[in-house]
KEDRENVO-332600 format. One record per residue: residue in three letters; x, y, z of N, C-alpha, C, O in turn; residue number from 0; chain. Coordinates in Angstrom, 1 decimal, decimal comma. Example, Ala and Ser with C-alpha at 12.3 -4.5 7.8 and 13.67 -1.06 7.14 Angstrom:
residues 2
(site 'ALA'; (13,2; -5,7; 7,8); (12,3; -4,5; 7,8); (13,2; -3,3; 7,8); (14,2; -3,3; 8,5); 0; 'A');
(site 'SER'; (12,8; -2,2; 7,1); (13,7; -1,1; 7,1); (12,9; 0,0; 7,9); (13,4; 1,1; 8,0); 1; 'A');
***
This chain:
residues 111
(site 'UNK'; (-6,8; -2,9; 1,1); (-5,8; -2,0; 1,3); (-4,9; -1,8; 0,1); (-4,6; -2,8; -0,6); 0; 'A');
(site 'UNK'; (-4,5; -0,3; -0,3); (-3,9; -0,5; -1,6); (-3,2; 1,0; -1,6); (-3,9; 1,9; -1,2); 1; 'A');
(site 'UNK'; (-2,0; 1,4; -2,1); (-0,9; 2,5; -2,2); (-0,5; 2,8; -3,4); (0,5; 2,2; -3,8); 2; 'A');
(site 'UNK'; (-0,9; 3,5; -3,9); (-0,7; 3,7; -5,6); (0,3; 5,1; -5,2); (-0,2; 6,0; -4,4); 3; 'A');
(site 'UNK'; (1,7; 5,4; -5,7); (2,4; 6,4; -6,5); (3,2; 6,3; -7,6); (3,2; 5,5; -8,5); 4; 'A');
(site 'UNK'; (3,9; 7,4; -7,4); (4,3; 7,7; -9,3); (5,0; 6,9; -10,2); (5,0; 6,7; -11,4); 5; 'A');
(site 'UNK'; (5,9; 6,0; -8,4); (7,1; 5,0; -9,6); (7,1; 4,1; -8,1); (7,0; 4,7; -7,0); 6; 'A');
(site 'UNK'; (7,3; 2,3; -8,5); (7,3; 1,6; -7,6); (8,0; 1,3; -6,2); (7,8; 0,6; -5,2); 7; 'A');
(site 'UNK'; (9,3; 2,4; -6,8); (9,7; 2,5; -5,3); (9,3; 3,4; -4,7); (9,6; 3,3; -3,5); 8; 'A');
(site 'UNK'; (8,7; 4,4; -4,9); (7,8; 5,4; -4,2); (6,9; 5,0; -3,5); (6,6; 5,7; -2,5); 9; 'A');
(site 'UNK'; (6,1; 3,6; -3,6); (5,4; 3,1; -3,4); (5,5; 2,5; -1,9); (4,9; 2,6; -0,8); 10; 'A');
(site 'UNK'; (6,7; 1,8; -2,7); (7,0; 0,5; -1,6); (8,0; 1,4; -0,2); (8,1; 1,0; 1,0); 11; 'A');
(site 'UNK'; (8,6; 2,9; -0,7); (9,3; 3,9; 0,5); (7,7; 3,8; 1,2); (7,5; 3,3; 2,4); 12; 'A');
(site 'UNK'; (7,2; 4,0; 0,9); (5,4; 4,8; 2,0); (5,2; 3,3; 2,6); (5,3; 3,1; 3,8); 13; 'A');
(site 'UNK'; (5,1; 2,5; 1,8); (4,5; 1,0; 2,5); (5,1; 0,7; 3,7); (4,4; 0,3; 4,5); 14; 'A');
(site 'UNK'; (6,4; 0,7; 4,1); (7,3; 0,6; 4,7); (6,5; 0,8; 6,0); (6,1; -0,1; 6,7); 15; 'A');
(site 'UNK'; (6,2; 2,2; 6,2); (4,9; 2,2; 7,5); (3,8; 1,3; 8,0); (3,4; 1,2; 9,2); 16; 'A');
(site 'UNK'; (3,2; 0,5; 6,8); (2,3; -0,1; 7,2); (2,7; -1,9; 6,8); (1,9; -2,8; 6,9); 17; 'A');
(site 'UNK'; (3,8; -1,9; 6,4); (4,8; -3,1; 6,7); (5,0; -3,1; 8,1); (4,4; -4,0; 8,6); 18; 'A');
(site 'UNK'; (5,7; -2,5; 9,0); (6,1; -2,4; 10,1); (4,7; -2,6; 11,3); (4,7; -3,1; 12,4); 19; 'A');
(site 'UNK'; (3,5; -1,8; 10,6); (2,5; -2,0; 11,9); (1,8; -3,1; 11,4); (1,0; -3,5; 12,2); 20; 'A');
(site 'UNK'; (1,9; -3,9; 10,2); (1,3; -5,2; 10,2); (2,3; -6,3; 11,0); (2,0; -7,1; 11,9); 21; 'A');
(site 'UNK'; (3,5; -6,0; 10,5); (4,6; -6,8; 11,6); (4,1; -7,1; 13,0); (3,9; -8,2; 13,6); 22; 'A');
(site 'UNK'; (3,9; -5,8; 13,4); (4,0; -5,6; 14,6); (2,6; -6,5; 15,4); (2,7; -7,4; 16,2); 23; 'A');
(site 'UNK'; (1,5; -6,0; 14,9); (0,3; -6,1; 15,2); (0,4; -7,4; 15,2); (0,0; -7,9; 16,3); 24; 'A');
(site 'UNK'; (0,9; -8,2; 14,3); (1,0; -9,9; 14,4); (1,2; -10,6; 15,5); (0,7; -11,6; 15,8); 25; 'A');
(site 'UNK'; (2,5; -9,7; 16,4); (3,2; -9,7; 17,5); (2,0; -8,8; 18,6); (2,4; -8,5; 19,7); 26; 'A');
(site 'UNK'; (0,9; -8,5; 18,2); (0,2; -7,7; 19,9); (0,5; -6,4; 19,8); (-0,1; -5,7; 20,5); 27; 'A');
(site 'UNK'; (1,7; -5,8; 18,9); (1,7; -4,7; 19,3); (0,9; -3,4; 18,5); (0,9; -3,0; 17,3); 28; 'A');
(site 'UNK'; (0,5; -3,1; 19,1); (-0,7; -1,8; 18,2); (0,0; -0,4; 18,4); (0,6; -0,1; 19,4); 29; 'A');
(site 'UNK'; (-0,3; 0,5; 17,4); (0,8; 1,4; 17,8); (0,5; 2,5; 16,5); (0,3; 2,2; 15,4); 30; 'A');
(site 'UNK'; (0,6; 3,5; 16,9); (0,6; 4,5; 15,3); (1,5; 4,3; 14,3); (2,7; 3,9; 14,5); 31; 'A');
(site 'UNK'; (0,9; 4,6; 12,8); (2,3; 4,5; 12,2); (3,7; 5,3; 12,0); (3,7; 6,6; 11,9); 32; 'A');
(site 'UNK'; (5,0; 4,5; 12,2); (6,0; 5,8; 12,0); (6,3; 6,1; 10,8); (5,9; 5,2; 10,0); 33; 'A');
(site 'UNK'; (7,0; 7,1; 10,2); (7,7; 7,4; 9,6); (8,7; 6,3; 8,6); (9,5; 5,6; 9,2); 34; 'A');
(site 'UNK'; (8,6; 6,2; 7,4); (8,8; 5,3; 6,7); (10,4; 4,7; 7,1); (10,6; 3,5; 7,3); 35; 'A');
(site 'UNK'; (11,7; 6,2; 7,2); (12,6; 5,6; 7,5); (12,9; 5,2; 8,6); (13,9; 4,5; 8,7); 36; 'A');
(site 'UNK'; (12,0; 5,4; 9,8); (11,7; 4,8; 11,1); (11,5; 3,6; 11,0); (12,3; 2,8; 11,6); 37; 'A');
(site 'UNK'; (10,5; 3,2; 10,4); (9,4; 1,8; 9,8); (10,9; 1,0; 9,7); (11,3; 0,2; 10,5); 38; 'A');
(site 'UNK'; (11,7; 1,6; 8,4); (12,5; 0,8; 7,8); (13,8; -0,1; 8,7); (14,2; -1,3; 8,5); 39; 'A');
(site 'UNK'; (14,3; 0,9; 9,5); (15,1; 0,6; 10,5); (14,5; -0,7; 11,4); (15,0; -1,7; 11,8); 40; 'A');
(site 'UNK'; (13,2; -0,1; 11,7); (12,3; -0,9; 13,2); (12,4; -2,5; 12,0); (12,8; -3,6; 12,5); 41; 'A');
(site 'UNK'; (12,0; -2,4; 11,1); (11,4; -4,4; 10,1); (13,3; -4,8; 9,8); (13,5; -5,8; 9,1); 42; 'A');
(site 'UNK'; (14,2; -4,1; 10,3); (15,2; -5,4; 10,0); (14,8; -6,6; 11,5); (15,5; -7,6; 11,7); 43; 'A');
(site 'UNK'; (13,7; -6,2; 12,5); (14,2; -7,0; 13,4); (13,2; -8,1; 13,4); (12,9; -9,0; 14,2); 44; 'A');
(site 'UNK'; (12,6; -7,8; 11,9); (11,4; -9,4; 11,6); (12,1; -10,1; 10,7); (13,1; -9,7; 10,1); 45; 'A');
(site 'UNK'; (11,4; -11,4; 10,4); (11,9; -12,3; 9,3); (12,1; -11,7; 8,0); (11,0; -11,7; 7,4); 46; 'A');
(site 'UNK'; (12,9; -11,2; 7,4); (12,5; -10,7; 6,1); (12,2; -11,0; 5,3); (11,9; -10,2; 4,4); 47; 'A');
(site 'UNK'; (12,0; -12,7; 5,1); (11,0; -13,6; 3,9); (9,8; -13,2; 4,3); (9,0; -13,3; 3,4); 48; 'A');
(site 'UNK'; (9,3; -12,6; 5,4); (8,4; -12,8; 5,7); (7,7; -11,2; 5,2); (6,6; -10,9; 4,8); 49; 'A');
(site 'UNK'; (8,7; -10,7; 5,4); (8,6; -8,8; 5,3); (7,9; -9,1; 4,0); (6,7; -9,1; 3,7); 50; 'A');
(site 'UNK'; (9,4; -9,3; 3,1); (9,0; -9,4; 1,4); (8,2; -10,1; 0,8); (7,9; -9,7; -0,4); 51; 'A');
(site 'UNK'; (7,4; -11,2; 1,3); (5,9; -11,7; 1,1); (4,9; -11,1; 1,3); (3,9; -11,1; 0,6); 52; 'A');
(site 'UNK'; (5,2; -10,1; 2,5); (3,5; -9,0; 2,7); (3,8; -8,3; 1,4); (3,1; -8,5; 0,4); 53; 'A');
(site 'UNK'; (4,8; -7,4; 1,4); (5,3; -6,7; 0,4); (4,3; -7,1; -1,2); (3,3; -6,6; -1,7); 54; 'A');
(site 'UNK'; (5,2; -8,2; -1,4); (4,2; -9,2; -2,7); (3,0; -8,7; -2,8); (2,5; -7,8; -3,4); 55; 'A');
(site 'UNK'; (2,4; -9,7; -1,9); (0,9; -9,9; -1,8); (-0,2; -9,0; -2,0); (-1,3; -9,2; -2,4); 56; 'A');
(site 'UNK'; (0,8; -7,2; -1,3); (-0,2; -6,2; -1,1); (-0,3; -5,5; -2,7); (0,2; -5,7; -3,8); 57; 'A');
(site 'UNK'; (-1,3; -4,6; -2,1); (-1,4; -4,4; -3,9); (-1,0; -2,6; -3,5); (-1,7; -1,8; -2,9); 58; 'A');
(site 'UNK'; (0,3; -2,4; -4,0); (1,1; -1,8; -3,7); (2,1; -1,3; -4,9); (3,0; -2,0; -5,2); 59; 'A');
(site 'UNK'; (1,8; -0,1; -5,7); (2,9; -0,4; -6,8); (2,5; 1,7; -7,5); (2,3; 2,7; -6,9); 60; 'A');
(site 'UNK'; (2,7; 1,4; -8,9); (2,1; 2,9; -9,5); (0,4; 2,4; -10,4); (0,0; 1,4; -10,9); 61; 'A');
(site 'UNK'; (0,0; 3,7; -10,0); (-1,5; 3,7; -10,2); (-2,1; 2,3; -11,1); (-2,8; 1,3; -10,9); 62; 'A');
(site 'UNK'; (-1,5; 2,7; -11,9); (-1,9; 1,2; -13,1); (-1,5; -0,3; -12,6); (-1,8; -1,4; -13,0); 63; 'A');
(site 'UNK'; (-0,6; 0,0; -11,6); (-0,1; -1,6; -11,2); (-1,7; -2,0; -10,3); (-2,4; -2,9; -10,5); 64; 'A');
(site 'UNK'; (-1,8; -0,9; -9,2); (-2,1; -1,6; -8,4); (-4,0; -1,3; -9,1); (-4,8; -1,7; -8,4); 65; 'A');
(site 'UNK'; (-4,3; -0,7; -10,1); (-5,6; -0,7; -10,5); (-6,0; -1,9; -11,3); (-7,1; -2,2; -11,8); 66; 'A');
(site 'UNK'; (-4,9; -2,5; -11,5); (-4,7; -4,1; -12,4); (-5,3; -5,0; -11,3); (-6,4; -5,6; -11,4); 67; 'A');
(site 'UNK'; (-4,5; -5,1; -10,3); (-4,6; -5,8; -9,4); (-5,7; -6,1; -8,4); (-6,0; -7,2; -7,9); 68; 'A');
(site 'UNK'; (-6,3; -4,3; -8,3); (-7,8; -4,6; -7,9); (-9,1; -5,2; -9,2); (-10,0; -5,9; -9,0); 69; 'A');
(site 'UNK'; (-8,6; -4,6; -10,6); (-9,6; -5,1; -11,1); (-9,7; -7,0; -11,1); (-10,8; -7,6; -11,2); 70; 'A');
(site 'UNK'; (-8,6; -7,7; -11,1); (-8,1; -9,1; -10,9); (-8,7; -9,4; -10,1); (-9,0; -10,6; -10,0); 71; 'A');
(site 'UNK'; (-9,2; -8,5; -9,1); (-9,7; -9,4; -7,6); (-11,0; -9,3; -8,0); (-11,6; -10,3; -8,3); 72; 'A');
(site 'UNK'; (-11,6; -8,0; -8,2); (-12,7; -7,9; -8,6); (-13,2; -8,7; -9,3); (-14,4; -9,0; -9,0); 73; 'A');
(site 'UNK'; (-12,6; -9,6; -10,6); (-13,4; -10,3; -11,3); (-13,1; -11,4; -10,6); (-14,0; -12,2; -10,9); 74; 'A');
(site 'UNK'; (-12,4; -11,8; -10,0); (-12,5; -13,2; -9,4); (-13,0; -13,7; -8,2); (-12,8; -14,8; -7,7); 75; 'A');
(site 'UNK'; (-13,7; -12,6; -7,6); (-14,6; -12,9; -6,6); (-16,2; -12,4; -6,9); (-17,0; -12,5; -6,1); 76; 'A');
(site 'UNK'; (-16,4; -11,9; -8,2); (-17,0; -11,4; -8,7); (-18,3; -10,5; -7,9); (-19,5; -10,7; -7,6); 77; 'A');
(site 'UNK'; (-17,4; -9,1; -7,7); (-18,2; -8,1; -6,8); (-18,3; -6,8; -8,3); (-17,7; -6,7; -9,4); 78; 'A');
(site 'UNK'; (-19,0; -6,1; -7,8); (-19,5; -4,8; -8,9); (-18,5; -3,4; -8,5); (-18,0; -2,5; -9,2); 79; 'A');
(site 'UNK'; (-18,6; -3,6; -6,9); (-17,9; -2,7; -5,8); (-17,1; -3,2; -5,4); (-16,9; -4,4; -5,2); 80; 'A');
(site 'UNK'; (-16,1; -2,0; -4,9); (-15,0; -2,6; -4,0); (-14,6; -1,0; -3,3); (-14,8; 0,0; -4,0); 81; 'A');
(site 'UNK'; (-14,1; -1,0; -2,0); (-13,9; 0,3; -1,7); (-12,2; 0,0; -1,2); (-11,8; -1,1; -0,9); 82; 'A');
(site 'UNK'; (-11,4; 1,0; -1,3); (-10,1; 1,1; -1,0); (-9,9; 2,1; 0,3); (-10,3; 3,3; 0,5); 83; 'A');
(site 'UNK'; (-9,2; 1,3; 1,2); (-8,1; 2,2; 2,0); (-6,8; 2,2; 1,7); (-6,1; 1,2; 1,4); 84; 'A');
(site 'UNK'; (-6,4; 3,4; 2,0); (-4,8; 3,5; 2,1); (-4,5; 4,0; 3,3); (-5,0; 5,1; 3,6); 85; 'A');
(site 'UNK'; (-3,4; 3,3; 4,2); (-2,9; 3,8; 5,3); (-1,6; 4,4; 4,9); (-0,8; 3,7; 4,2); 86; 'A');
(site 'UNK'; (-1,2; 5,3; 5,4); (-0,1; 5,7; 5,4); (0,2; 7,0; 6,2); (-0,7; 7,7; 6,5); 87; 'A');
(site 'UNK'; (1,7; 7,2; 6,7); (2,5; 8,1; 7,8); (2,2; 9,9; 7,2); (2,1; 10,8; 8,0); 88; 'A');
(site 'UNK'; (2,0; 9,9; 6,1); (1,9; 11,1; 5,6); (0,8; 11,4; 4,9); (0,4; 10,8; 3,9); 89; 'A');
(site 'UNK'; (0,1; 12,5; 5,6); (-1,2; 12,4; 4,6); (-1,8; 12,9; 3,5); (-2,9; 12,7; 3,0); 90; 'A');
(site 'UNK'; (-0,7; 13,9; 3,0); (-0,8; 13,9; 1,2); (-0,2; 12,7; 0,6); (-0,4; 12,5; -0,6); 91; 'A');
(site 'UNK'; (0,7; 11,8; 1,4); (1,3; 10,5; 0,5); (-0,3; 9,8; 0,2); (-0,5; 9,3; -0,9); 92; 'A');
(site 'UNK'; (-1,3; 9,8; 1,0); (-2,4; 9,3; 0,8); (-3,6; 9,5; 0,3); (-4,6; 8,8; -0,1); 93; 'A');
(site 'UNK'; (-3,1; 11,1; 0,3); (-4,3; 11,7; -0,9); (-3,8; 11,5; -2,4); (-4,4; 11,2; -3,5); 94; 'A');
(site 'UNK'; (-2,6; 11,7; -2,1); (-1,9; 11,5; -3,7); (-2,4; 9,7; -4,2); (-3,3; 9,4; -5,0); 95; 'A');
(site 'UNK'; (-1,9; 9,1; -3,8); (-2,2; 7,6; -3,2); (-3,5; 7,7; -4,2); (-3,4; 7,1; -5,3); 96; 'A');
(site 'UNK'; (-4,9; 8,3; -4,0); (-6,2; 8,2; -4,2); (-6,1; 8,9; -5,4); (-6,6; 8,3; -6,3); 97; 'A');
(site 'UNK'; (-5,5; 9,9; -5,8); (-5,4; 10,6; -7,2); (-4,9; 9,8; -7,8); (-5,6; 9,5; -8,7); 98; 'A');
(site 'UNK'; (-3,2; 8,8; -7,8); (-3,0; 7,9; -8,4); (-4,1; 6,8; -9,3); (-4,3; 6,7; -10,5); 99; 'A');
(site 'UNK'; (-4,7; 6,2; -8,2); (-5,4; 5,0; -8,6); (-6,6; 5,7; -9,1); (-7,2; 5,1; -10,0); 100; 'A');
(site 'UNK'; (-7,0; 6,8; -8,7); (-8,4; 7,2; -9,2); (-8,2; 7,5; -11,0); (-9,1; 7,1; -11,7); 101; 'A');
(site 'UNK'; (-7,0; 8,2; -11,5); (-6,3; 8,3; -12,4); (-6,5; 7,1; -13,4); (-7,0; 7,2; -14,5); 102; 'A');
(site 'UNK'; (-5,8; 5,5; -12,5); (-5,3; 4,9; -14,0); (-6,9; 3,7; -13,6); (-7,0; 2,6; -14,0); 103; 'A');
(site 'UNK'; (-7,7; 4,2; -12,8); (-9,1; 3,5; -13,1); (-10,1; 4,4; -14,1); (-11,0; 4,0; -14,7); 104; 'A');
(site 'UNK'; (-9,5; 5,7; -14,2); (-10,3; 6,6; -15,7); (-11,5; 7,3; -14,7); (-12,6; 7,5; -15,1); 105; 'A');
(site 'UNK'; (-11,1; 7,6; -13,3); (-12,0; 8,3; -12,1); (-11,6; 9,5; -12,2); (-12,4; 10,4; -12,1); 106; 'A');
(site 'UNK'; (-10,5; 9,6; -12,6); (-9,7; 11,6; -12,6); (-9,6; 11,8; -13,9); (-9,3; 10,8; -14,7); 107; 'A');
(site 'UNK'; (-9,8; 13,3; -14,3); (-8,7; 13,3; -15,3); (-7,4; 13,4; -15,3); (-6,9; 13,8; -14,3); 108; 'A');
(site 'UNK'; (-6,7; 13,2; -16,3); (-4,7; 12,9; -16,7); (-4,4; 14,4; -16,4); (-5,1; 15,4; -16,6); 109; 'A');
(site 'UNK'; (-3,0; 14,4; -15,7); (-2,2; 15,5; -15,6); (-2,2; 15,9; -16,6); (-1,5; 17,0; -16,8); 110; 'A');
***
């Protein structure tokens, strides 16, 4: 899973959605994703060490962050492929998302 935009808090605003339905899901609850500032309000009522660790962990950032981060996995599990989803509440945040990373992997051409 992985969210590539322009600047890292752009990033981490969209993530916010699928912070809250990993929360949730943890807890049983299955549910569509909301709305980021939705999202944001609903995750003060989890651990927030716990929020800001998925946060971490995900590879989540602007195109080059998070195209670093797959290639990192890539060689250290040593696969040729790897396929990406991105979930997210808005669905040009997620086409964009795929233009991003397709961009700083040398998949698109530069603006």
């Amino acid at each position: 899973w992985a969210l590539a935009a322009e600047t890292m808090e752009e990033a981490q605003h969209h993530f916010t959605s699928r912070a809250l339905s990993r929360m949730n899901r943890d807890r049983g609850i299955l549910a569509p994703l909301d709305a980021p500032d939705t999202a944001a309000e609903a995750l003060k009522a989890y651990d927030q060490g716990r929020v800001e660790r998925f946060r971490r962990e995900s590879f989540v950032g602007t195109g080059p962050q998070v195209a670093a981060r797959i290639e990192e996995l890539k060689n250290r599990v040593g696969v040729d492929e790897m396929a990406v989803v991105t979930w997210t509440y808005d669905e040009e945040v997620r086409r964009a998302s795929y233009t991003h990373l397709a961009r700083a992997m040398g998949f698109a051409p530069a603006l």
